[in-house]
C-alpha positions in Angstrom: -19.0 -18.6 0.1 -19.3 -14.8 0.1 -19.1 -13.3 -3.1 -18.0 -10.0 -4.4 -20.9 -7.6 -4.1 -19.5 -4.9 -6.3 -17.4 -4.4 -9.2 -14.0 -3.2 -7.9 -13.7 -6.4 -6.2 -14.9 -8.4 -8.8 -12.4 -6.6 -11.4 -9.8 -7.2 -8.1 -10.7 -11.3 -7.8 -10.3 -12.0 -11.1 -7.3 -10.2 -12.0 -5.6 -11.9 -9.5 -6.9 -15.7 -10.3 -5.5 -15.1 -13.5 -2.1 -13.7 -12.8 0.9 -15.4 -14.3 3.5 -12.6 -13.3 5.6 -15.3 -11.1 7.1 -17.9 -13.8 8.3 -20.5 -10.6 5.2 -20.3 -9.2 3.0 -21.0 -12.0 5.2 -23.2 -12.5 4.9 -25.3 -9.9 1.0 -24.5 -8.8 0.2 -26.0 -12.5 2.6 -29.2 -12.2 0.9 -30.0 -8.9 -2.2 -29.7 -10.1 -1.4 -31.8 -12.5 0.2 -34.6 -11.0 -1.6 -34.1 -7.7 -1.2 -36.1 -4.5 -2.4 -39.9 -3.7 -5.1 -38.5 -1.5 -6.4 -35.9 -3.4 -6.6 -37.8 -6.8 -10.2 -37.3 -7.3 -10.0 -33.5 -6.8 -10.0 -31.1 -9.8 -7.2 -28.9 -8.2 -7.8 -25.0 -9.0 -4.1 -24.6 -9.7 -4.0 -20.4 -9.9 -3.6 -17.9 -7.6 -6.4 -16.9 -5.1 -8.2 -13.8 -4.6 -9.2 -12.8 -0.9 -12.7 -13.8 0.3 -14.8 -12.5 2.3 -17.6 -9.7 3.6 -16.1 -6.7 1.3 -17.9 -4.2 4.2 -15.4 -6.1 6.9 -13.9 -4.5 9.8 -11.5 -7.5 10.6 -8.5 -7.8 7.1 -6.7 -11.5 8.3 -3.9 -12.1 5.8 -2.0 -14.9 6.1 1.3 -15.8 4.2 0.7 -18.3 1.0 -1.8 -20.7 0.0 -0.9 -24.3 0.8 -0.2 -26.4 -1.8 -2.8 -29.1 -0.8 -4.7 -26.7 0.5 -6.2 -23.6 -1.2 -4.2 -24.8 -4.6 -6.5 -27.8 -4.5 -9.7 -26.3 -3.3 -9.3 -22.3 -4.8 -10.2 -20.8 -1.3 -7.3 -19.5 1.0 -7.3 -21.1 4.2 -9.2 -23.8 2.8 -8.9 -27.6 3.2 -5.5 -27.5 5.5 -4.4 -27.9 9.0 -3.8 -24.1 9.1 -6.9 -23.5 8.5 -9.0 -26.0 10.3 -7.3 -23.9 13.5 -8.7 -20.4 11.6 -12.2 -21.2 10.8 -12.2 -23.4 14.5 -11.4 -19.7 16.0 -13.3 -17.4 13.7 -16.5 -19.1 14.3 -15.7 -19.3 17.8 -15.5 -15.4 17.5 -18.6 -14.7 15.5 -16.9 -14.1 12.1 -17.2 -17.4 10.7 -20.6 -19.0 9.9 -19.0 -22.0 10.5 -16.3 -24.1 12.4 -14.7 -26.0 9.0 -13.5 -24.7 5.5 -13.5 -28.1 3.2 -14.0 -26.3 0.1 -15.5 -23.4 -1.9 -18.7 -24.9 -2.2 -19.3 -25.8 1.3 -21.7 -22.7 2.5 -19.3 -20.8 4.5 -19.7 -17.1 4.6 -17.7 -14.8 7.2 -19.3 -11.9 8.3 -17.3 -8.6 9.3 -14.2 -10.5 8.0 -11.7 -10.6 5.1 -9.0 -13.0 4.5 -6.0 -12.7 1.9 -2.3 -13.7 1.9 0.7 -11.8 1.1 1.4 -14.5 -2.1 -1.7 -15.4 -4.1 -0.1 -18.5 -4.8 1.4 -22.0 -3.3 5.4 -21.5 -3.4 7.6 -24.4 -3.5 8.8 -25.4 0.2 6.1 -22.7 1.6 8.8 -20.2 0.3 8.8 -17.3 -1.6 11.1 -15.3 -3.3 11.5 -11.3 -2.3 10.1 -11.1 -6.5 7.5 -12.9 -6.1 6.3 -10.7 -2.9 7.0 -7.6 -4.7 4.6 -9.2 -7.7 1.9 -9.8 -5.2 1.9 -6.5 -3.3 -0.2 -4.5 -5.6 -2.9 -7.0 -5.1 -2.3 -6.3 -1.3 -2.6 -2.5 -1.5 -5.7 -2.5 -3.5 -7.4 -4.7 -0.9 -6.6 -1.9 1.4 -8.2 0.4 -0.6 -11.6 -1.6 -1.1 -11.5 -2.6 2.5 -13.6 1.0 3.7 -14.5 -0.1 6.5 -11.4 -1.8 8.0 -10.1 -1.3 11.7 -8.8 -4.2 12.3 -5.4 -5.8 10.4 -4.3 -9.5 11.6 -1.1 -10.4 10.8 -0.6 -14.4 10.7 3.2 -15.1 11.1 6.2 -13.1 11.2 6.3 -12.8 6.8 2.6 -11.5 7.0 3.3 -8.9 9.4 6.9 -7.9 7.7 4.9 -7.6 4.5 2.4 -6.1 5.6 4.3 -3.1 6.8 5.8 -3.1 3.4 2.4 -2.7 1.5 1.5 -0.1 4.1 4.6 1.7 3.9 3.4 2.2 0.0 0.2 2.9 1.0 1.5 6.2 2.4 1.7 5.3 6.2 5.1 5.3 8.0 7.7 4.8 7.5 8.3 2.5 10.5 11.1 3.5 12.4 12.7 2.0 13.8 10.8 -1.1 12.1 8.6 -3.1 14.7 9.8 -6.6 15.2 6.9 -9.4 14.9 6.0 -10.4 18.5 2.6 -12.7 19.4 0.0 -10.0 20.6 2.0 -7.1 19.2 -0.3 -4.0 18.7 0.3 -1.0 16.5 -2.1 1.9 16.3 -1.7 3.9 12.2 -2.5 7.1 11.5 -5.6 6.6 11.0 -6.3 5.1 13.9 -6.3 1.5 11.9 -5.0 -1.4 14.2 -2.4 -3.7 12.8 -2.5 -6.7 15.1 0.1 -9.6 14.7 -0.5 -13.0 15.8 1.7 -16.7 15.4 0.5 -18.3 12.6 -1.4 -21.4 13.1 0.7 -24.0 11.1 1.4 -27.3 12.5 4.7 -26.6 13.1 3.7 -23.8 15.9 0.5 -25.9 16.8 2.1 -28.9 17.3 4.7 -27.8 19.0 2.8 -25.9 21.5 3.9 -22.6 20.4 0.4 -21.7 19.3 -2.5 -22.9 21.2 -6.0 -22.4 21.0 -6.7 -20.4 24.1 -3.6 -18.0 22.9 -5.9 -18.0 19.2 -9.2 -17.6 21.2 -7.5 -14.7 23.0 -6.7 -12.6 19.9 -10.0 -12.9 19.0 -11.4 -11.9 21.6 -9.2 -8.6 21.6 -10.2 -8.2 17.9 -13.9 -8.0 19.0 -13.2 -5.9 22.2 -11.5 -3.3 19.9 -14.6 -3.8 16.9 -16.4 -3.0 19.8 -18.5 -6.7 19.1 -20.3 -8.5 21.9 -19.8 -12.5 21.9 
């Protein structure tokens, strides 16, 4: 697993895995954690919020919505150990940005490369749904990603919430305002002032997977625009 290479995002990582600013969602990361589920009852669940990962030099920022509950809550790597991200990891090393085509858990060798990943919530919300509080809680967490993130070109928005927050953090950040505000549209591209791409893309749950909505020449073909605008050969 990639590690932070320099202080800022080592101070960044573990401010944020020990955040308890949300009381529902400690709430109910710790109680699962606890209790667990019949398949998982030999894991050690992390049960706190999780930092981004990642190559902190990356030119690619993915950012998801929330860790899953079963997921990332149990393993303490976003994206890791869930349907969702089985589709990611299938499509990043596909790409080139992934060392490898599976994310079990955090101990399981795999590094991205030109890559960061992060959510808009740092941790698992009841239902997969947070409250407008507990986005607001998490958005300094977003913005200082953004400003570690030197070298980033690229922004990937997974889902219609990562994309509306997303606007939100960079609204703070000082770009925009968006006006009128974009809508979230598959393939949507949006150029910011400093020449940073924001890039928004269905999100590969198994409800849009399943369904058909997402499928994984549609995935294939963002990444493939992602590395035709990074400029990378595949």
């Amino acid at each position: 697993m990639n590690k932070p290479n320099d202080l800022p995002f080592q101070k960044l990582h573990d401010t944020v895995s020990k955040c308890r600013k949300c009381p529902r969602l400690v709430e109910w990361r710790e109680k699962v954690a606890r209790e667990k589920t019949r398949r998982f009852m030999d894991w050690d669940y992390w049960g706190r919020p999780l930092p981004g990962f990642g190559d902190p030099a990356a030119g690619l920022w993915v950012i998801g919505l929330a860790p899953a509950v079963h997921g990332g809550n149990r393993t303490g790597r976003v994206f890791t150990g869930d349907r969702s991200g089985d589709w990611l990891f299938r499509a990043l090393h596909r790409a080139g940005f992934a060392s490898q085509p599976e994310s079990r858990n955090i101990n399981d060798g795999l590094k991205l490369t030109d890559c960061y990943i992060s959510a808009v919530v740092r941790c698992a919300p009841p239902a997969n749904k947070p409250l407008h509080s507990e986005y607001d809680n998490c958005l300094p967490y977003l913005l200082r990603e953004k400003e570690l993130l030197k070298n980033l070109k690229i922004i990937l928005c997974l889902g219609q919430i990562s994309f509306s927050q997303t606007l939100v953090m960079l609204e703070k950040a000082g770009f925009g305002p968006f006006r009128p505000k974009p809508h979230f549209q598959h393939g949507r591209e949006i150029t910011l002032q400093d020449g940073t791409m924001l890039l928004s893309c269905y999100h590969p749950s198994q409800r849009n997977t399943f369904t058909g909505l997402l499928t994984e020449n549609m995935f294939d073909a963002v990444f493939r625009r992602v590395n035709s605008l990074l400029c990378r050969r595949r």
